[in-house]
C-alpha positions in Angstrom: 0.0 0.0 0.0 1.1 3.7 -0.8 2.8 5.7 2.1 0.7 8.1 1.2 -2.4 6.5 2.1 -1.2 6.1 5.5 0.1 9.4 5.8 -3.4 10.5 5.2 -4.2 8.8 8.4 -2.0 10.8 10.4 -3.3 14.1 9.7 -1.8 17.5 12.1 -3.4 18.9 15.2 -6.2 20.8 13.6 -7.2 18.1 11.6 -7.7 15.6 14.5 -9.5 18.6 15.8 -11.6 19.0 13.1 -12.7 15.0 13.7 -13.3 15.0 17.3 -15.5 18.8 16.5 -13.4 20.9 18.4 -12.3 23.0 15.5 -12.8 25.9 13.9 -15.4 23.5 12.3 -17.0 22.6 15.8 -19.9 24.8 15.0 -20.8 21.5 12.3 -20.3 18.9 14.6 -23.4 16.8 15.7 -24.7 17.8 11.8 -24.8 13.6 11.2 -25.9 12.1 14.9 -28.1 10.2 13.1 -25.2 8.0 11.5 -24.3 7.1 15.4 -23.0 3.4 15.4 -23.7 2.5 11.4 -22.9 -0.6 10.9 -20.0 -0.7 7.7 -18.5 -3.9 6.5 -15.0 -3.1 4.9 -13.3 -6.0 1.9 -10.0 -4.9 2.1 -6.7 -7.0 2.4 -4.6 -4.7 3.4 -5.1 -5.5 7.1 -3.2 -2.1 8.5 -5.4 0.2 6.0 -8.4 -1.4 7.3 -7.6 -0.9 11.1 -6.9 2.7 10.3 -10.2 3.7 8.1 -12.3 1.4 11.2 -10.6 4.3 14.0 -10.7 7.3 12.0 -14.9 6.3 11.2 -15.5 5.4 14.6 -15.0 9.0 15.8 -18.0 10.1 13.7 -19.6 7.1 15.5 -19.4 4.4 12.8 -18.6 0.6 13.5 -16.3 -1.2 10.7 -16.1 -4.9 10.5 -13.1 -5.6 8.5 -12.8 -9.1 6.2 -10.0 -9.5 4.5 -10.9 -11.4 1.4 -14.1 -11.9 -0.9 -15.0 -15.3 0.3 -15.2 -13.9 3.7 -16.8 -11.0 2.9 -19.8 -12.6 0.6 -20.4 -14.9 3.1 -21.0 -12.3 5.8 -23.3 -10.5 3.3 -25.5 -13.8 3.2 -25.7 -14.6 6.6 -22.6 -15.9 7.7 -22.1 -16.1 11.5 -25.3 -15.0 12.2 -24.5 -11.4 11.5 -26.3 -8.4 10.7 -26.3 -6.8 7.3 -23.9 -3.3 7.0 -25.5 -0.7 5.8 -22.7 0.5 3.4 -19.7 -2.0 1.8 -16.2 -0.4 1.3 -14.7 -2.9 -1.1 -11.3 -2.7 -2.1 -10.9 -3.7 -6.4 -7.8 -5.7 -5.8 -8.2 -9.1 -3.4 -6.1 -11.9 -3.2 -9.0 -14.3 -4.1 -11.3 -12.6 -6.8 -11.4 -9.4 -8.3 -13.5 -6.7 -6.7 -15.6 -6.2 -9.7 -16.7 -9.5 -9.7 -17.2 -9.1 -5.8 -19.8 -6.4 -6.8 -21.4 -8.4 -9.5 -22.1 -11.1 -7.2 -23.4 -8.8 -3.9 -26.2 -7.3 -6.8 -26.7 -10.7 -7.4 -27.6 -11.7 -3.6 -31.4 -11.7 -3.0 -33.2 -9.1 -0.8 -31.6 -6.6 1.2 -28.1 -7.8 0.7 -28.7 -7.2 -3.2 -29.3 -3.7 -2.8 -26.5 -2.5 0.0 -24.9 0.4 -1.3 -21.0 -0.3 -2.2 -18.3 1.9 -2.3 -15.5 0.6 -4.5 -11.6 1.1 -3.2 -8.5 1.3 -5.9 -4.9 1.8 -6.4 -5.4 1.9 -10.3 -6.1 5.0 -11.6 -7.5 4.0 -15.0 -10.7 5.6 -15.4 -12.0 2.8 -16.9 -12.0 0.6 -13.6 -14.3 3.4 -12.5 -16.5 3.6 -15.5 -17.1 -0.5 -15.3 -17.1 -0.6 -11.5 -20.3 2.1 -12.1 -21.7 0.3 -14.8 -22.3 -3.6 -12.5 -24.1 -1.7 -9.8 -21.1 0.3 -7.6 -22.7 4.0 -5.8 -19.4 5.4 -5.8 -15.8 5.2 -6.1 -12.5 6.3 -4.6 -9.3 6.0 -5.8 -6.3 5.4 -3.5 -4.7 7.4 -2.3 -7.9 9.3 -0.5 -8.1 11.8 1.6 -10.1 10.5 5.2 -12.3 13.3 4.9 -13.9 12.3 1.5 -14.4 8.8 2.0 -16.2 10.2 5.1 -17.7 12.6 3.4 -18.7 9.9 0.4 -19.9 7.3 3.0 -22.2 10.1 4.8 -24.0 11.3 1.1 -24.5 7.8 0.2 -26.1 7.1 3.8 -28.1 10.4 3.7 -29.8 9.3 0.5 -30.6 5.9 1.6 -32.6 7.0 4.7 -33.8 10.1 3.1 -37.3 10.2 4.3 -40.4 10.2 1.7 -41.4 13.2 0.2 -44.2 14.5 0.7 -45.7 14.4 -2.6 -47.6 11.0 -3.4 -45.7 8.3 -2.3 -46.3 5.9 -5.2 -45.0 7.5 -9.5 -47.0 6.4 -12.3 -46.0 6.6 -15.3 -48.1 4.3 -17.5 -46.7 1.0 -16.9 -44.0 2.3 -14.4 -44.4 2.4 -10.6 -42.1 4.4 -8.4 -42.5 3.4 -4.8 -41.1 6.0 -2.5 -42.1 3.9 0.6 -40.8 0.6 -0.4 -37.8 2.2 -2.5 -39.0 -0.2 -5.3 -39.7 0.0 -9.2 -41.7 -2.4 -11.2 -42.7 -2.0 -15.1 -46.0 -3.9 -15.8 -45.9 -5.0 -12.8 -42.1 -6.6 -12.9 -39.6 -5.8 -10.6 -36.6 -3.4 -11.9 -33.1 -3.9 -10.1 -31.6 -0.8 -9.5 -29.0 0.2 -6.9 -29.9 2.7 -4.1 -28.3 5.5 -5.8 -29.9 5.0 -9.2 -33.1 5.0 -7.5 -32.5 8.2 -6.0 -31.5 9.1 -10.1 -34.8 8.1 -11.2 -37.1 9.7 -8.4 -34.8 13.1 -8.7 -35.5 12.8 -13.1 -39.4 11.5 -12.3 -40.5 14.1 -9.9 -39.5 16.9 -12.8 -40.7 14.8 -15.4 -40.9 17.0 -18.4 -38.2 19.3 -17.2 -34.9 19.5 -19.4 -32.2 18.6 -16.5 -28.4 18.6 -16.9 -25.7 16.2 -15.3 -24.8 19.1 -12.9 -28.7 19.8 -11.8 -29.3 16.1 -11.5 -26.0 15.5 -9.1 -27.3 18.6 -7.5 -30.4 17.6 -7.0 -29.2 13.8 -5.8 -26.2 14.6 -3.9 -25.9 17.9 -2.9 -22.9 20.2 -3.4 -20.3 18.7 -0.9 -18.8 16.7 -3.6 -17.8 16.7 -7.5 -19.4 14.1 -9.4 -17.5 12.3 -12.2 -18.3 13.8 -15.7 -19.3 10.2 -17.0 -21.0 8.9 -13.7 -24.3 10.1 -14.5 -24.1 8.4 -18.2 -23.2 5.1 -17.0 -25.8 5.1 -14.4 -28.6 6.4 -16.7 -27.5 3.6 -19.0 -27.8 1.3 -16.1 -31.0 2.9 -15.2 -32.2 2.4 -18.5 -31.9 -1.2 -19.1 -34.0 -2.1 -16.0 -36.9 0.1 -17.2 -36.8 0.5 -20.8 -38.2 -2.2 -23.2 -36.0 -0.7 -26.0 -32.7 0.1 -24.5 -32.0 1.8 -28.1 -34.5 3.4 -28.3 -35.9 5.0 -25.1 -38.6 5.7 -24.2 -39.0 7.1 -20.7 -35.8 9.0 -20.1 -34.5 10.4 -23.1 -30.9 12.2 -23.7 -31.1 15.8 -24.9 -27.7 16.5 -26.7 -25.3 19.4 -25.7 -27.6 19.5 -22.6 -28.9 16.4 -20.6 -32.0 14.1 -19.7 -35.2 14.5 -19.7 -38.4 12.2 -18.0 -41.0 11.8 -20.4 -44.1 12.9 -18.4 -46.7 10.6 -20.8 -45.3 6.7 -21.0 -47.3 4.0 -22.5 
C-alpha cells in the first residue's frame, strides 16, 4: 500500500480537531448524529489500512467490520455467522482471491436486502475505466487510492443520507403508465415486474421523475441527488442512466421514458405508455 495512504491517516493537530469537533469547524459537529454506530463492512486485504479507516470512522460514531478477502466477505453479506447486514460496503478492487468487480457483481446478485446495499469501490489503479465499469455492475461510488479521510467520510455520509432520506411529501407511489415508483418501499416495477436498481440510481430516477418533463443537466441532476459537498465524475451520470435504462426500458436503443437531450442532458418523459 502507498505511504501516502497512511500518511493521510495521520493528519496534524487541527485536523484531529476537526474529527473529534473541536475546530474551527466545531460549529458542524453533531450535523450527522443520526449515523451514530452505522454498521460498515469493509473488503480490504490490506489489514493495517483497514484498522486505520475502522478508527478514524468510529470517531463520527461508525462501527467497521473488517474481512480480509471476498469469500469472507460474501459470506458475511449472506448470513454468515449470524451477523447483521452493513448498511454500506467499502470494497477494495484488488483481493487476493477474486477481483472486486466481480465481488460487486455477485453482492447485486444476492437476493433481498443484501442485493441492494450500497457499495463503495476502493483502488490503487487509476485507469478511469475501472471506475466507468465498477459504475456500470451496480457500484454508488468510487474512490481512488490514495484518499483523503475526509472524502471517504464525506462519500460514506452522502451515500447514507440518501438511503434513509425520508419520503417526500408528494404521493408516495409515481405512475407513469406502466411504471411504478414506490417512495415507501424504494422499489420500481414495469408492468408490474420488478426493476433492479441500486440505491443511488433510485435516488436518479425519483430526482429525473419528480421533474418529469423538465430538461435537467448532469450538474442539476447530481445537485439535486447529492448535494454540493462533492464533485461528481463527468461520465457517472451516463453510465448510471444507461444502467437505469436497461431495468426500465423495453428498448434500450431506443428509449422511451428517459431520453438524452444533446449538448444538454435528460429528460423524463411525463406521458409513457
Amino acid at each position: 500500500m502507498s505511504k501516502a495512504v497512511y500518511q493521510a491517516f495521520t493528519p496534524p493537530t487541527t485536523r484531529r480537531n476537526a474529527v473529534a469537533g473541536t475546530s474551527r469547524h466545531g460549529a458542524r459537529a453533531g450535523h450527522y448524529t443520526e449515523l451514530m454506530s452505522t454498521q460498515l463492512l469493509m473488503i480490504e486485504d490490506d489489514a493495517r489500512l483497514a484498522q486505520m479507516v475502522g478508527e478514524y470512522l468510529g470517531q463520527s460514531g461508525m462501527q467497521v467490520a473488517h474481512c480480509p478477502d471476498a469469500a469472507s466477505g460474501l459470506a458475511r453479506l449472506q448470513g454468515g455467522e449470524g451477523a447483521a447486514l452493513p448498511e454500506l460496503v467499502i470494497l477494495d478492487l484488488m483481493l487476493p482471491d477474486m477481483d472486486g468487480l466481480e465481488v460487486c457483481r455477485r453482492i447485486r446478485a444476492l437476493p433481498g436486502a443484501a442485493g441492494q446495499m450500497p457499495v463503495l469501490m476502493l483502488t490503487a489503479k487509476g485507469d478511469p475505466m475501472d471506475r466507468i465499469i465498477g459504475l456500470e455492475i451496480g457500484a454508488d461510488d468510487y474512490l481512488p487510492k490514495p484518499f483523503e479521510p475526509r472524502e471517504l467520510l464525506a462519500r460514506i455520509r452522502a451515500i447514507l443520507r440518501r438511503r434513509h432520506a425520508g419520503a417526500a411529501p408528494a404521493a408516495h407511489t409515481m405512475r407513469f403508465g406502466a411504471l411504478e415508483i414506490d417512495r415507501d418501499a424504494r422499489s420500481v416495477t414495469v408492468a408490474g415486474q420488478p426493476a433492479e436498481l441500486t440505491s443511488y440510481q433510485f435516488d436518479l430516477l425519483v430526482a429525473l421523475a419528480e421533474r418529469a418533463g423538465r430538461v435537467l443537466t448532469r450538474d442539476q441532476i447530481m445537485e439535486a441527488v447529492r448535494g454540493r459537498e462533492l464533485e461528481a465524475f463527468d461520465r457517472s451520470i451516463d453510465v448510471h442512466m444507461g444502467r437505469i435504462r436497461a431495468a426500465i426500458e423495453q428498448d434500450v436503443k431506443n428509449p422511451r421514458r428517459i431520453l438524452t437531450v444533446r449538448g444538454v442532458g435528460y429528460v423524463f418523459a411525463k406521458q409513457q405508455d
